[in-house]
N, C-alpha and C positions, 0 to 999 in steps of 0.2 A: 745536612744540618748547616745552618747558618752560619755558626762559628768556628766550621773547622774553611771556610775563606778566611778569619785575621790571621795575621802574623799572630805566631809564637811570641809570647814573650820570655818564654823560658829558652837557654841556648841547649842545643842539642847534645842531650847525658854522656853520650859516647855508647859502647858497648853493653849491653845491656839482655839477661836473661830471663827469656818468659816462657813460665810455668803453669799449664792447665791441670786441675785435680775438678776430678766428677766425685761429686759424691750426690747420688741418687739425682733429683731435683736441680740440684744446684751445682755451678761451676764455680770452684775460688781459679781465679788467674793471681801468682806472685810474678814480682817484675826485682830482678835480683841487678843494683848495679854490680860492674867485672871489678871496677877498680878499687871500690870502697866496700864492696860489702854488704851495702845495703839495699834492705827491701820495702817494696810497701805490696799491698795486697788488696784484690778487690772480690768479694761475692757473689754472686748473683744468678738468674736464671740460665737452664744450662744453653736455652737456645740464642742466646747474647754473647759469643765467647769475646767475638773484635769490639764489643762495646763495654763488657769487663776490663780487654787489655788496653783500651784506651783509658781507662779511667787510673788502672795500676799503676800505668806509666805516667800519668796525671801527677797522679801521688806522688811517687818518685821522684820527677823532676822536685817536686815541692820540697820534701825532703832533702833532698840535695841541698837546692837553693837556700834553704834554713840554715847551714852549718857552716 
């Protein structure tokens, strides 16, 4: 993919927990930060895991960055 050549412009979360859950069809990946607690979470089909946890950690950082 194209975009994963720019820079980040998010700085890098630190530590960081990622969780796969199958449920039949579909994978949720959670992306739990260590320090703070918090999570974000992404869905999707089960044969996408690394393009679910890239999207969690997406999230995350965003969250993060919001607070």
């Amino acid at each position: 993919m194209w975009r994963d050549s720019l820079p980040s412009p998010e700085p890098d979360p630190g530590e960081v927990i990622v969780e796969l859950t199958r449920n039949g069809p579909y994978l949720k990946c959670s992306a739990i930060h260590v320090a703070t607690g918090i999570e974000a979470s992404a869905v999707g089909p089960v044969n996408e895991p690394k393009g679910l946890e890239r999207i969690a950690i997406a999230k995350l950082k965003r969250a993060l960055a919001s607070r």
